[in-house]
VOSE-444387 format. One line per field, with one value per residue (C-alpha): x, z, y; residue in one letter. Coordinates in steps of 0.001 Angstrom, whole numbers, plus 500000, padded with zeros to 6 digits. Each point is the difference from the previous one (the first is absolute). Layout:
// residues N
X X|... $
Z Z|... $
Y Y|... $
resn A|... $
***
This chain:
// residues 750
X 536844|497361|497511|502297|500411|496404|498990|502862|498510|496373|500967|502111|497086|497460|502237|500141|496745|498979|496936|501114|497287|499645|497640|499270|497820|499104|499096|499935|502346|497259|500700|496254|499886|499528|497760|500530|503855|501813|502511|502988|503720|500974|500693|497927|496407|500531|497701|496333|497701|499628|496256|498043|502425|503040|501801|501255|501656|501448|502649|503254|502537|502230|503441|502232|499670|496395|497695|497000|497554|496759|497277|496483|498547|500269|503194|503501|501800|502038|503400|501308|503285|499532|502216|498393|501416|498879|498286|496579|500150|497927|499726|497816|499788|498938|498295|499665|497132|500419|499326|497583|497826|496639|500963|502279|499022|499308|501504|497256|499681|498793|499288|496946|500558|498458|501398|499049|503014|498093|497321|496725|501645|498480|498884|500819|498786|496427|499876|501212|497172|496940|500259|497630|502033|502670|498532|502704|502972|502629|500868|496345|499344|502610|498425|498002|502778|501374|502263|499167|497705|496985|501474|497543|501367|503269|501815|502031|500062|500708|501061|500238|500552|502238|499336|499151|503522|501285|498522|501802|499257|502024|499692|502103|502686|499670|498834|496521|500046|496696|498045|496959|498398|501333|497900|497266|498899|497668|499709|501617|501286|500538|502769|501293|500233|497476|500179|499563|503684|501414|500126|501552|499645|501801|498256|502626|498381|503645|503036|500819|502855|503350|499569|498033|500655|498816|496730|499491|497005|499055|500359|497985|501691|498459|501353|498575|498717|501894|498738|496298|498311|498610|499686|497392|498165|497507|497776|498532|497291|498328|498319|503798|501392|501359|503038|501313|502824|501483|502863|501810|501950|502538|499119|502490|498991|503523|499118|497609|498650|497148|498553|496939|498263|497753|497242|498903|497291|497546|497627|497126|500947|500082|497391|497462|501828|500592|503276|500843|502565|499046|502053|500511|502528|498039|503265|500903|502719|502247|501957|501764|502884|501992|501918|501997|500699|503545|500244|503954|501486|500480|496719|500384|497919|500861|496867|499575|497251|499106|497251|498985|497152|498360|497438|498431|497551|498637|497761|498742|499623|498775|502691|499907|501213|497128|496308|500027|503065|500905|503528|499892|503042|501064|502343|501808|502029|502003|501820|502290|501199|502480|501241|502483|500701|502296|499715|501642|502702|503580|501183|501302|496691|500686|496484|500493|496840|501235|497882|499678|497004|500085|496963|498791|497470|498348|497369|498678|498057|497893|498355|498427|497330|496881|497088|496481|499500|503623|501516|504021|500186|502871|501044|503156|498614|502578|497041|498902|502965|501701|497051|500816|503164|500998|502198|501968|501184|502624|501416|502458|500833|501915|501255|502440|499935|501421|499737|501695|498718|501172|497707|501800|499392|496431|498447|502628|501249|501947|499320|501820|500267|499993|498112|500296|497463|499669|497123|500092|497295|499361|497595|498842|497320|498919|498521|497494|500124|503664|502273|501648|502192|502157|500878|501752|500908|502218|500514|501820|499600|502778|498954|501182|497989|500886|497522|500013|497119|500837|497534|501348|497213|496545|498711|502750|501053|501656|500988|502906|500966|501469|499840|502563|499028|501790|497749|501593|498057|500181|503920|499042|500124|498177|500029|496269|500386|496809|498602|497429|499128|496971|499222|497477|497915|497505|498956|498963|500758|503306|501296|502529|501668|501587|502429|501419|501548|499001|500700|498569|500922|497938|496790|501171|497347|501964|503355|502277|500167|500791|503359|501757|497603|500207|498424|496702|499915|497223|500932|497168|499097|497606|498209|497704|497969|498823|497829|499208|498658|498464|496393|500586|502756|500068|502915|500586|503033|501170|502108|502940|501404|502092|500517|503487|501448|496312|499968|499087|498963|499885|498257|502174|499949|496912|498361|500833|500494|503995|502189|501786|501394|499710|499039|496698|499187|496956|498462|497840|497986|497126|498744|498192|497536|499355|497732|499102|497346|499221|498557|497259|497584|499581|501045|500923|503134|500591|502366|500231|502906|500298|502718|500671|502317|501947|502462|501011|502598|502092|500673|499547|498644|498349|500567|500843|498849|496464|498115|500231|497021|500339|499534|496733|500295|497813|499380|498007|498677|497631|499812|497666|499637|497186|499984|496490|500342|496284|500369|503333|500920|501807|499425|502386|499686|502733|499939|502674|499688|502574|500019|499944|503723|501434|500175|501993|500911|503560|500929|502892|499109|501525|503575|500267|499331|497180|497383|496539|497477|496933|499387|497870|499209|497643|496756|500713|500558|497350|499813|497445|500820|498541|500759|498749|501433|497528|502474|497103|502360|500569|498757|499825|501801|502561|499141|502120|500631|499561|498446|499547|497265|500984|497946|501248|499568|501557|498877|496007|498895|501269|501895|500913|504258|502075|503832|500736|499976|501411|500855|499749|503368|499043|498227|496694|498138|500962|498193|499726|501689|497722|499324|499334|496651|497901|500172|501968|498097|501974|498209|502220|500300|503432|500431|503180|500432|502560|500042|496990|500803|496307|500928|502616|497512|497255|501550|503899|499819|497553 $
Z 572727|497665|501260|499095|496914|499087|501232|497546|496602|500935|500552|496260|498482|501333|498537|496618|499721|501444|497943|499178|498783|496927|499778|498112|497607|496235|498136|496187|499096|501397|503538|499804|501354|498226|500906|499081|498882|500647|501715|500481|500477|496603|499768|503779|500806|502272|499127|500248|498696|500283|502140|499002|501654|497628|503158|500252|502532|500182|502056|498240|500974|496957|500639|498344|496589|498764|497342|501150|496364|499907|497293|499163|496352|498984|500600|500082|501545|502498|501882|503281|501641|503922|501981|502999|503416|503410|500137|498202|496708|498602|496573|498155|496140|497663|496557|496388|497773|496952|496812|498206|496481|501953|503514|498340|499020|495977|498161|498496|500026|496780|498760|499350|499361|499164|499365|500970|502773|501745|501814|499938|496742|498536|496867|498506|496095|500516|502072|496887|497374|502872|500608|497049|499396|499187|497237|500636|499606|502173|500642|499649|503305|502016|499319|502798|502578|501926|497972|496458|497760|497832|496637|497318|497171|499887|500962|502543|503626|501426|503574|502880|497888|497703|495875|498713|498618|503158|501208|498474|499719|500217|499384|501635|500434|496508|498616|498117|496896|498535|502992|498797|496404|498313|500211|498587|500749|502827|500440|502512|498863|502334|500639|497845|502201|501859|503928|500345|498423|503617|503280|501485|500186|501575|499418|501421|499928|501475|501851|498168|499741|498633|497881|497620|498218|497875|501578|501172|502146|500583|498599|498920|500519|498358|501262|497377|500770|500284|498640|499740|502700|496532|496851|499193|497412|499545|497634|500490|497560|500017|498474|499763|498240|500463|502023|500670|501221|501912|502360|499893|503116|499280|502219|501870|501045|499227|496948|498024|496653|499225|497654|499307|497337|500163|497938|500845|497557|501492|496736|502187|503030|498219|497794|503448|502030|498556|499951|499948|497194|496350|499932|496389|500758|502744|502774|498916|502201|499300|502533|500532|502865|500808|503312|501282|503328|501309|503719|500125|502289|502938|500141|497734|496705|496473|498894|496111|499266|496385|499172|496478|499537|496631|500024|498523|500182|498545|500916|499233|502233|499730|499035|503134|496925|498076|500221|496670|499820|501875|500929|498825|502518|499515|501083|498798|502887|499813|503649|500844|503462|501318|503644|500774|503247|502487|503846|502006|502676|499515|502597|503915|500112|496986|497843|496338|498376|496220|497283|496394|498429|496200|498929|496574|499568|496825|499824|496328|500607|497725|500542|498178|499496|498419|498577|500471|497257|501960|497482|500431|500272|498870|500687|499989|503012|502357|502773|497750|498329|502700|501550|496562|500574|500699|502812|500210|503635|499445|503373|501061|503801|501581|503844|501840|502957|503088|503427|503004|503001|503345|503056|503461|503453|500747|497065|499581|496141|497382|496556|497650|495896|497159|496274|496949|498095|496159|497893|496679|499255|496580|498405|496753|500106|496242|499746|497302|498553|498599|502441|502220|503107|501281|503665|501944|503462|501735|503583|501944|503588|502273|503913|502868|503628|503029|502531|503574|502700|503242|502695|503848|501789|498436|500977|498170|496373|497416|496506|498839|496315|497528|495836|497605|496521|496941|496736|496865|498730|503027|500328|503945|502640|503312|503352|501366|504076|501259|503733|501215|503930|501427|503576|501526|502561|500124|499291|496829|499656|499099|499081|497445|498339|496405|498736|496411|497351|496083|496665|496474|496460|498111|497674|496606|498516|501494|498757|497727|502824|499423|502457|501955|502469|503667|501551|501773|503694|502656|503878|501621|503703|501179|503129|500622|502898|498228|502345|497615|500987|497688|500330|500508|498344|501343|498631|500874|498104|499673|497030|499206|496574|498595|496252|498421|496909|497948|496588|498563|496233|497464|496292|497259|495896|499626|503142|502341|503377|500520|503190|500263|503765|503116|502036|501362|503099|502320|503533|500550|503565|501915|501422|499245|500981|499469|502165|498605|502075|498582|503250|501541|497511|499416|496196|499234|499144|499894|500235|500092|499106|500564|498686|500589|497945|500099|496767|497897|497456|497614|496832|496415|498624|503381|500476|504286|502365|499821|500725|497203|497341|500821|503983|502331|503502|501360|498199|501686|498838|501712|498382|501936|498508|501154|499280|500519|500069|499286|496579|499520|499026|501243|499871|499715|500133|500164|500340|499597|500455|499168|500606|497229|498180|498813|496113|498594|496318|499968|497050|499082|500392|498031|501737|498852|503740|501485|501686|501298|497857|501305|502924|502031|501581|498699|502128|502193|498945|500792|498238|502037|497779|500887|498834|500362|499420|499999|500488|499168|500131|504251|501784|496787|500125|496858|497732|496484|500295|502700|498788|500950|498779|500385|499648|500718|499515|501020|500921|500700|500792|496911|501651|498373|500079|498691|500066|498834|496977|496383|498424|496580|499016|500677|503343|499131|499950|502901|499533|502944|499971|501275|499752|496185|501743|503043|500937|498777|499960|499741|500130|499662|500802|501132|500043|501200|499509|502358|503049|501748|500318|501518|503514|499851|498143|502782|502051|500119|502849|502812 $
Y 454461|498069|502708|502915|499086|498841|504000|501025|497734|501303|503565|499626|498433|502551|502950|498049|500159|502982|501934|503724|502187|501705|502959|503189|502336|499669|503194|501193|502477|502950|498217|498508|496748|496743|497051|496327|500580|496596|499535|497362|499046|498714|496016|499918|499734|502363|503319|501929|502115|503748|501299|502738|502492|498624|497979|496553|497855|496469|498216|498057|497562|501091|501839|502047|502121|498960|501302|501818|499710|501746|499489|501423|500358|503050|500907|499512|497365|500412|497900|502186|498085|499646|499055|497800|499524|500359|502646|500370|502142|502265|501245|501864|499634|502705|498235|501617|499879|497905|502025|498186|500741|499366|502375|502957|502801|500865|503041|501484|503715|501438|496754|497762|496231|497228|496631|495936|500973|502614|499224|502932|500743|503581|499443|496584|498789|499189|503565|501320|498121|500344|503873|501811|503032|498344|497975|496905|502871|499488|503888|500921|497876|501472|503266|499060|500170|503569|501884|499697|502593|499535|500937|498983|501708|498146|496900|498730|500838|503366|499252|503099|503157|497648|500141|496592|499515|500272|496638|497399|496320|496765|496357|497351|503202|501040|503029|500454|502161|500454|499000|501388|500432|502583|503386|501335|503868|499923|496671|497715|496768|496967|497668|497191|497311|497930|499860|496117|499826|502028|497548|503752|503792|502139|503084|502840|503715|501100|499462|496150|498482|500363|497222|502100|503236|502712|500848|502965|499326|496232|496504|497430|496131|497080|496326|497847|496435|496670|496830|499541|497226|497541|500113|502437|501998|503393|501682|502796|501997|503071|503072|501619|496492|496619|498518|496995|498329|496711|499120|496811|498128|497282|496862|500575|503081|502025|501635|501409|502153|502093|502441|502159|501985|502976|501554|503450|501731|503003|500001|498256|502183|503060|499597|499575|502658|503058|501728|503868|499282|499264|496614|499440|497231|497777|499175|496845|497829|496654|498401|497080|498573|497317|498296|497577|499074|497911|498810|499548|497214|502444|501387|503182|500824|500784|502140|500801|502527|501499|501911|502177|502044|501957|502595|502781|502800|503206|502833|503186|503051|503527|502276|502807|502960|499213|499522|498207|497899|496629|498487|496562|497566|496899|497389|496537|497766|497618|498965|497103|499232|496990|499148|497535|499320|497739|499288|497792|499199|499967|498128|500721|502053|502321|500697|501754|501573|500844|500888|501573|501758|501554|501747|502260|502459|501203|502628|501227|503334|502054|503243|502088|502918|498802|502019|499415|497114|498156|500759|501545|503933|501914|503281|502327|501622|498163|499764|497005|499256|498565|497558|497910|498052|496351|499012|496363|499136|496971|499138|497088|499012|497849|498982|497651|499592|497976|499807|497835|499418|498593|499232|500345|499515|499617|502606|502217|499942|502130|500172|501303|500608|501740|500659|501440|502121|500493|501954|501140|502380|501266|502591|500576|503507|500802|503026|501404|496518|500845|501572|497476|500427|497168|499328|497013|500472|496950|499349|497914|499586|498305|499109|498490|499402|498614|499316|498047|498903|500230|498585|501241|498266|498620|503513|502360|499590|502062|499884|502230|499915|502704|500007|501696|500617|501767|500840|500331|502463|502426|498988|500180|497792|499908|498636|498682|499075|498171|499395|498494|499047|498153|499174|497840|501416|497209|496433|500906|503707|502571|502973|500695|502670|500522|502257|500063|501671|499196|501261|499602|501550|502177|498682|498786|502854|502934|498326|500759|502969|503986|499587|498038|497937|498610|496933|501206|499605|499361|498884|498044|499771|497721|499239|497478|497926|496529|497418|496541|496788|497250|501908|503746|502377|503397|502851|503603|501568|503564|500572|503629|500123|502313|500162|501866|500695|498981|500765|503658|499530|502952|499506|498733|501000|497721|500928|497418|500320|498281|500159|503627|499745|498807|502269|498934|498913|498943|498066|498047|498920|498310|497510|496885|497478|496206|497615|496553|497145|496827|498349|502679|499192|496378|499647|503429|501834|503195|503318|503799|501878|503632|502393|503848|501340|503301|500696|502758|499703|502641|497744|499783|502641|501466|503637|499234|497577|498669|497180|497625|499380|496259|500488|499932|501161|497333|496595|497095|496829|496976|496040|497777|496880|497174|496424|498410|495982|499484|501453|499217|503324|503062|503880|502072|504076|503071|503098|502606|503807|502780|503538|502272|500624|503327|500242|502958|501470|501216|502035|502079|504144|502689|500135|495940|498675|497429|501115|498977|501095|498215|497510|498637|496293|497153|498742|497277|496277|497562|496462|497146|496528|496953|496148|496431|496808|496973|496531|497193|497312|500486|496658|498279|496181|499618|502943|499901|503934|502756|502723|503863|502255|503734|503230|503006|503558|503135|503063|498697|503440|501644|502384|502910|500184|502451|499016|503727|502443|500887|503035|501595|501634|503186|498618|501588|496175|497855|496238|497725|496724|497468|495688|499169|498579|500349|496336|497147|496298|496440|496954|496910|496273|498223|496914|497707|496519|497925|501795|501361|503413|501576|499337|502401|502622|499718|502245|500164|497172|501870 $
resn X|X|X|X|X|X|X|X|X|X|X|X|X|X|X|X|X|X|X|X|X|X|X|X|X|X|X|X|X|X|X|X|X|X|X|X|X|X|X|X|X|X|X|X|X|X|X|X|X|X|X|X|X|X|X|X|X|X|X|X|X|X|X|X|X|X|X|X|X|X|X|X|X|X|X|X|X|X|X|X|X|X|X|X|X|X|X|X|X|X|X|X|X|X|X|X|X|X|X|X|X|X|X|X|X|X|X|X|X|X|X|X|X|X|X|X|X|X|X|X|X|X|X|X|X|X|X|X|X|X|X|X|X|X|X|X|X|X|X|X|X|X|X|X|X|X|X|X|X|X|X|X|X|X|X|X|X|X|X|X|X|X|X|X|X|X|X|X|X|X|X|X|X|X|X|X|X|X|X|X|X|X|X|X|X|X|X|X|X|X|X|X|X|X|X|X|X|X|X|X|X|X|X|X|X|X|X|X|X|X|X|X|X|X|X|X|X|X|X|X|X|X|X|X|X|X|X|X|X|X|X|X|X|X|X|X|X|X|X|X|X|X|X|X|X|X|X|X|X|X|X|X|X|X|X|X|X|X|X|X|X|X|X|X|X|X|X|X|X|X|X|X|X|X|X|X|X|X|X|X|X|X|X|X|X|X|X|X|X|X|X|X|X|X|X|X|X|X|X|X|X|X|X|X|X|X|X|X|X|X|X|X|X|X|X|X|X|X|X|X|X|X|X|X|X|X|X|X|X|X|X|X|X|X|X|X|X|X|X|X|X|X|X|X|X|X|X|X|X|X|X|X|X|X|X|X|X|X|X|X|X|X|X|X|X|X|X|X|X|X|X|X|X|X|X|X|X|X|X|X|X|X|X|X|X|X|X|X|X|X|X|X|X|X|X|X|X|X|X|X|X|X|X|X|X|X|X|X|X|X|X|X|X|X|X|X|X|X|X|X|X|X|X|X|X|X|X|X|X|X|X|X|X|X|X|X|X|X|X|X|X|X|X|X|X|X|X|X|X|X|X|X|X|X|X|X|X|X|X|X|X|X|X|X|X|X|X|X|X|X|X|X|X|X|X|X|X|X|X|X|X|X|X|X|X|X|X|X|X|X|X|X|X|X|X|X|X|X|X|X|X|X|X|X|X|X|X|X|X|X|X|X|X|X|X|X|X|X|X|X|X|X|X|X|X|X|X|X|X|X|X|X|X|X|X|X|X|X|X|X|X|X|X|X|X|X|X|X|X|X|X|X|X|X|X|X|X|X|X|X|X|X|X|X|X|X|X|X|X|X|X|X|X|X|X|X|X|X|X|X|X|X|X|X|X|X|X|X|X|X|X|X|X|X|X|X|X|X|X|X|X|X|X|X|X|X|X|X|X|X|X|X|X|X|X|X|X|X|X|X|X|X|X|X|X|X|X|X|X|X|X|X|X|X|X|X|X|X|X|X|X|X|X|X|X|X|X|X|X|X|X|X|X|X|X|X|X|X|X|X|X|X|X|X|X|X|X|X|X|X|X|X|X|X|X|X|X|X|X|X|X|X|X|X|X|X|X|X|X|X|X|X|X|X|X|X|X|X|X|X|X|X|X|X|X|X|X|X|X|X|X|X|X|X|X|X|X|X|X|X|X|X|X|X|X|X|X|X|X|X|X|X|X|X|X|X|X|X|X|X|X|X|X|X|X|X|X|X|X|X $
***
């Protein structure tokens, strides 16, 4: 009886602990197996490790309703309830991806960025101040990138068969008015503000996002910097003038203040190069800014920017209906710009992004016809009479602006917001030195977005986002939907795609308008294959766009050209080219862009559909830039290469319509400039300031450019609009004291 029961207690305590097996498969969710996923019953040690074929097997003493949890960085965790018993159990697990910032895939068709967040960033600030055509400008740089034209003979950036006014550009969300200097006839000014006060650019030649409005054809979006890494100051002088400036870090590092002053005077400049015009007022340039910088408690900033600017100049021409007389221009400015701005969380992982920006705008101009002694000609012959008249531009903007944002699972967000637009534009033309006429045209400009990420895998994103705007001085609304996909079809490579609709109103010049207006219209589509690592950036995009409802403009009593309807329209299409390499040649950088451009567009005062006077079929350009440690200094040379554009004179015929009376297209573009920055202060122990010697001059070969042609009223003279010199030369010495800032010019960190 003692045996029979012993056989019992050992056959109950061999089924107590009996071993049941626990086996199955691992895969992603594209049922491809996963190696080195672990394995194990929660609370038990009981567990394995996945092979190279995504199985696993292990043997447990557990019973009942268990936890099966399976973990591998990388992606999600996973908890599968099994129930064990006696019978061995298999299960197979299926794991998702995490979404992460460094694996997913980034949005980016139609868009160049650069930013400290980014890594192979485009074109970042010392891109900007080491390429020679672009002379330190930040829009002159990205000239040098697919998709934008060489247009010489005014500013701003004219992006894919887009005017210039149709790019817009933004800082920290806001609006720019007044980007650039105001004009001058035939001669391209450059932007305002200096490139080393960006940490970002977004540089979008179409399909951006919702965010943003009233651009037709691409956008231009500035992140200013935080706080600066020490306290630290620069000077800077040169054969243009004198600058100087210093930034200032609290010791604790949370806040800080800064401000800078700039000289500009071309008497030395263009008293050794000779210009085409007869400057009798030598460009002369103040300019002056202030910041402050406020790291809040949870992380966010409170950025303060201010900036003012005075200048003036004055030249005299040829007049094109006279062989004798001149027309004598010139200009007084007087700009102001301020941008307050807010960033920060919320709480329960709500971000707000608020900001206000008021600027003002002055421009004094005078022209007149002179005689051969520059002295003022009158005449009641109203050929001459009306080149003598004075014009004051008085314009007032401001812009508020906020914006909530709310990160969810993994990358996904939505953002969401809304701002408010005000300008005041007014217009004083006298006229024979007595007549005056008086015009003030108000807007305001009401908007809402909404806008969401949504990341399916690390390989397939989208953002989705719509914008509604109503102008006051359309009385219209209109409804903006935005798309953009991207897909990742490599380690380092994707594709994306962009479609968008965006609206803008009409040019302040063509305004106060013959009729009733409409918004103009253009719908982008956008497709592009990106591959970007650390060393190499390589970017193929093609690019439809369809402009509506553009602006047809008729001549008014004093014979300018305003708004009459809108019943223009246009395309535009291509494709483009960009490769970058900063590894295959040890200590050089350099990129080719490529852009072929097909457009023709029925607007203004164009009899039908043509290819714009501001558009070149092919445009190209090459920077190579060289840093040789043994001399401590760096070569930098670009070239950029345009096809020839169409120039036309459109005049009214007998029956009071437009047409073509002469055309014909300009020779090509070509423009070699070359730079070199000597930093003596590189391997030097303790230096009291870092210092940068610059040379630079553009267009070495003297190239002979021709951006395209004037008429005489009657269009018997045409005159060809070309560089007001052959060859520009800076030479100029920079020096900062505080924080040792040649490293980063050597090469943009090769």
């Amino acid at each position: 009886m003692k045996f029979v029961i012993s056989i019992i207690l050992s056959l109950g305590f061999l089924t107590a602990t009996a071993q049941i097996a626990v086996s199955g498969r691992v895969t992603d969710n594209k049922n491809r197996p996963l190696r080195g996923v672990s394995l194990t019953i929660k609370n038990t040690y009981d567990g394995a490790t996945t092979d190279s074929s995504g199985r696993y097997f292990f043997e447990t003493s557990e019973k009942g309703d268990q936890l099966l949890e399976a973990t591998i960085t990388g992606y999600n965790f996973i908890s599968q309830k099994i129930a064990i018993g006696s019978l061995p159990i298999i299960q197979n697990l299926s794991l998702k991806e995490q979404i992460t910032e460094l694996k997913a895939v980034v949005i980016s068709a139609g868009a160049f960025a650069a930013s400290d967040k980014i890594k192979g960033a485009v074109l970042s600030d010392i891109d900007i101040v080491t390429t020679p055509s672009a002379n330190g400008d930040i829009t002159s740089a990205f000239k040098s990138l697919p998709g934008t034209q060489q247009v010489g003979e005014s500013e701003g950036l004219f992006v894919r068969g887009g005017t210039a006014t149709e790019t817009k550009i933004f800082m920290d969300g806001n609006l720019v008015n007044n980007f650039f200097y105001s004009s001058t006839p035939g001669i391209a000014t450059r932007g305002r503000f200096n490139p080393f006060l960006f940490k970002g650019t977004i540089f979008s030649t179409g399909g951006y996002s919702a965010l943003y409005g009233q651009a037709l054809s691409s956008a231009l979006i500035l992140e200013s910097k935080d706080l600066p890494e020490k306290t630290e100051a620069d000077l800077s002088v040169s054969v243009v003038g004198v600058g100087g400036g210093i930034q200032h870090l609290a010791k604790d590092k949370k806040s800080s203040w800064g401000v800078s002053v700039n000289y500009t005077n071309l008497w030395l400049a263009f008293n050794v190069i000779k210009q085409k015009q007869d400057f009798f007022q030598l460009p002369l340039y103040n300019q002056g800014d202030a910041n402050f910088r406020i790291k809040t408690k949870n992380g966010g900033f409170v950025k303060y920017y201010g900036y003012i600017s005075s200048n003036t100049t004055g030249f005299r021409t040829g007049d094109l209906d006279s062989l004798a007389l001149k027309d004598a221009f010139s200009i007084k400015n007087v700009n102001t710009y301020q941008n307050l701005n807010w960033k920060d969380g919320i709480g329960n992982g709500w971000k707000i992004n608020t900001g206000i920006s008021f600027s003002t705008n002055r421009d004094d101009i005078t022209n007149e016809t002179q005689d051969a002694a520059n002295q003022k000609f009158t005449s009641t012959n109203p050929l001459y009479a009306f080149k003598n008249f004075s014009l004051i531009n008085q314009d007032k903007y401001a812009q508020i602006r906020a914006v909530v944002e709310k990160k969810l699972i993994g990358l996904n967000a939505v953002r969401f917001g809304a701002e408010y637009f005000y300008s005041n534009e007014k217009t004083t033309y006298t006229l024979f030195d007595s007549i005056k006429i008086n015009q003030q045209v108000n807007d305001n400009i009401v908007a809402a977005f909404a806008e969401t990420d949504i990341y399916l895998t690390n390989n397939l994103a989208a953002k989705i986002g719509t914008r509604f705007e109503h102008s006051k001085i359309i009385n219209k609304f209109n409804v903006a939907p935005r798309i953009s996909l991207a897909y990742k079809t490599g380690v380092k490579s994707q594709a994306s795609f962009a479609y968008g609709i965006f609206y803008q109103n009409p040019e302040r010049k063509y305004l106060p308008g013959l009729a009733s207006l409409d918004y103009s219209r253009a719908s982008h589509y956008i497709l592009q294959y990106a591959k970007q690592t650390r060393d190499y950036t390589l970017r193929v995009e093609m690019f439809y766009k369809k402009y509506a409802n553009l602006y047809k403009t008729d001549s008014s009593l004093i014979g300018q050209e305003v708004a009459a309807n809108n019943n223009g329209y246009g395309d535009a299409k291509g494709i483009e080219f960009f490769w970058r390499d900063k590894k295959t040649i040890k200590n050089v950088d350099y990129w080719f862009s490529y852009s072929y451009l097909n457009t023709k567009r029925n607007f203004l005062n164009y009899p039908t559909a043509i290819q714009p006077s501001f558009a070149a079929t092919h445009t190209a350009s090459f920077v190579f830039k060289r840093f040789v440690t043994s001399i401590k200094t760096q070569f930098n040379v670009s070239y950029n290469f345009a096809t020839g554009r169409p120039y036309y004179r459109i005049a009214k015929n007998a029956q009071d319509k437009y047409v073509i009376t002469d055309a014909g297209k300009t020779i090509d573009y070509n423009s070699m400039s070359f730079s070199v920055n000597y930093l003596p202060n590189i391997g030097k122990k303790n230096p009291k300031a870092f210092a940068v010697w610059v040379l630079g001059v553009t267009n070495v070969l003297a190239q002979n450019q021709v951006y395209t042609y004037n008429y005489s009223s009657d269009g018997s003279r045409k005159e060809a609009v070309t560089p007001p010199s052959k060859r520009f030369v800076f030479i100029g010495c920079f020096l900062s004291f505080g924080t040792d800032r040649t490293q980063d010019a050597i090469n943009n960190n090769l």
